[in-house]
N, C-alpha and C positions, 0 to 999 in steps of 0.2 A: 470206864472209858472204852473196853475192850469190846464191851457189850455194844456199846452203842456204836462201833466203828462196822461191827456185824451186822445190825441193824441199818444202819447207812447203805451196807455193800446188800442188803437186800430189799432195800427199798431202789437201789439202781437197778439191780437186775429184774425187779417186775418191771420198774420206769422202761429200759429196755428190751424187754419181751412184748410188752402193751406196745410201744415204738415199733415194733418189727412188725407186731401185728396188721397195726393200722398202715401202716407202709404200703405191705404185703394186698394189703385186702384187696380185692377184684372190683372193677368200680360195677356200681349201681347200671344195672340192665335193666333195661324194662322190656315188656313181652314182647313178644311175634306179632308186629299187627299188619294187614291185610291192604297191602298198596297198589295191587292189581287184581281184575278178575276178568277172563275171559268167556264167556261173554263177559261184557261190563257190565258195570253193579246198572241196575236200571235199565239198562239197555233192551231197544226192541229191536230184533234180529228176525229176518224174513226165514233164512236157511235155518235146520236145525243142526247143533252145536253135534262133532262127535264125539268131546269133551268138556268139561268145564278144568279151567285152568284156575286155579288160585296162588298168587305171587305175595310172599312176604319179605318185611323188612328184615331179615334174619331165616338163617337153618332152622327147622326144625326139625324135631326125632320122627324118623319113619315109621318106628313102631306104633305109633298111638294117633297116626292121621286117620279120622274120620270123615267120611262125604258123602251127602244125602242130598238128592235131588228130584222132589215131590213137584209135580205136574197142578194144575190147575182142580183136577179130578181126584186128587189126594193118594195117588198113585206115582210109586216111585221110578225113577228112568236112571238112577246111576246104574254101573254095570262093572261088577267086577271088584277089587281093591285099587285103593287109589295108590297113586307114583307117587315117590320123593325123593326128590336131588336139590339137595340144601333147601334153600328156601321156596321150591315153588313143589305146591301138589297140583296133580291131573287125576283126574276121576272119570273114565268114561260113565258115556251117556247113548242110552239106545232112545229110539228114535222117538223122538216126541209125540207122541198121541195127536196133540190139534192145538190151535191155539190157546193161550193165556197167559196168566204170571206162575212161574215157575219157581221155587224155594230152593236155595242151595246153603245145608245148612253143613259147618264146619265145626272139627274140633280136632285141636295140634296141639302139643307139646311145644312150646318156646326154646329155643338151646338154654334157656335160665331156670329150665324146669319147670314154668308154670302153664297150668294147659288153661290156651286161648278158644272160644268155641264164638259161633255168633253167626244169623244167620242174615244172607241178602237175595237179591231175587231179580231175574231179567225177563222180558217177555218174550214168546213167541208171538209172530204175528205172520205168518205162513202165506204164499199166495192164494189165490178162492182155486188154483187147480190141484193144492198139496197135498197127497197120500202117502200116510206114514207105513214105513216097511212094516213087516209082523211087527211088532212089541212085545219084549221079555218083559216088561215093566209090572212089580209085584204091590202090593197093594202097601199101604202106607205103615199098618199095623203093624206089620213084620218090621219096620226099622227100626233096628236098634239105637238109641238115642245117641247121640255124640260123645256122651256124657258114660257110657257104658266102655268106652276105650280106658276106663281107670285113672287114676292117680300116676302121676309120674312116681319115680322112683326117689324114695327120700332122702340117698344114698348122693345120687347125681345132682340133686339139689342143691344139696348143701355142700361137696365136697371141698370147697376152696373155705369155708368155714370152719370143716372140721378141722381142714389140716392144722391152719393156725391156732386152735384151740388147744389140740395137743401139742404142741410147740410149747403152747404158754404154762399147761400144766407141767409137763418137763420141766421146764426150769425154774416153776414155783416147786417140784418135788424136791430139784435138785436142791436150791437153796434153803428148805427145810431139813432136808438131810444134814447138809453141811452145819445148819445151826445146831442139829441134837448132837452131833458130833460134837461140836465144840463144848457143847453144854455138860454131854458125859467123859469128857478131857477132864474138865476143872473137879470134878465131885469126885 
């Protein structure tokens, strides 16, 4: 009877550890997804941009923003590292070459850790008098893919996971201890 009163009082204490757990747990987030863009996604703009804005539905990590912005001629016009303050990046842009559809391709870190990348595109359509200032603009090759900004950190990822995890192992150790204890009491 002793034995099984043990066994009761530890099948409570996993009942509530797992309870704590699921309590605890952080709800379900989904990515950073992309609700503004200035230029706007499609959009054809007369003047050229001296940035492209990207707004999302959430912060993301500034370390790992990526922005790439290829011209019609396959030449690239961003300039610079992009900005981040919470959820919106800015990525200068030197002066558009001439007209066409333009490529703005991205890739961020979500605050939930997962990196969102994807690309959208707005035209130029310039008046017949527009001359674009010099152009830094480097040829397309040199871009480094979005995807070259890495893996988030698997650390940051998971953290709300882990903690609870070691929680639950704690007091599964603890209640195994307490059983060998009582086990080498009796013998």
């Amino acid at each position: 009877m002793d034995q099984l009163r043990r066994l009761g009082c530890l099948a409570g204490l996993v009942a509530a550890a797992a309870a704590w757990a699921l309590a605890v747990a952080p709800p379900a987030s989904a990515h950073a997804h992309l609700t503004a863009m200035q230029p706007a996604i499609d959009a054809s703009v007369s003047s050229p941009p001296a940035a492209v804005v990207l707004t999302f539905d959430e912060a993301v990590h500034t370390s790992f923003a990526v922005v790439t912005v290829t011209g019609p001629d396959g030449r690239r016009c961003d300039v610079g590292t992009p900005t981040v303050v919470d959820g919106t990046v800015t990525q200068g842009v030197s002066p558009l070459p001439g007209s066409g559809s333009y490529t703005v391709a991205y890739r961020v870190v979500s605050a939930d850790g997962h990196p969102v990348s994807a690309q959208e595109r707005f035209t130029f359509a310039p008046p017949a008098d527009y001359r674009p200032a010099v152009a830094t603009a480097q040829p397309a090759t040199a871009v480094a893919s979005p995807a070259a900004a890495g893996p988030a950190p698997a650390v940051s990822r998971h953290a709300g996971h882990l903690s609870q995890v070691a929680v639950v192992v704690l007091v599964l150790t603890a209640a195994m201890i307490m059983l060998i204890r009582n086990r080498t009491k009796r013998t």
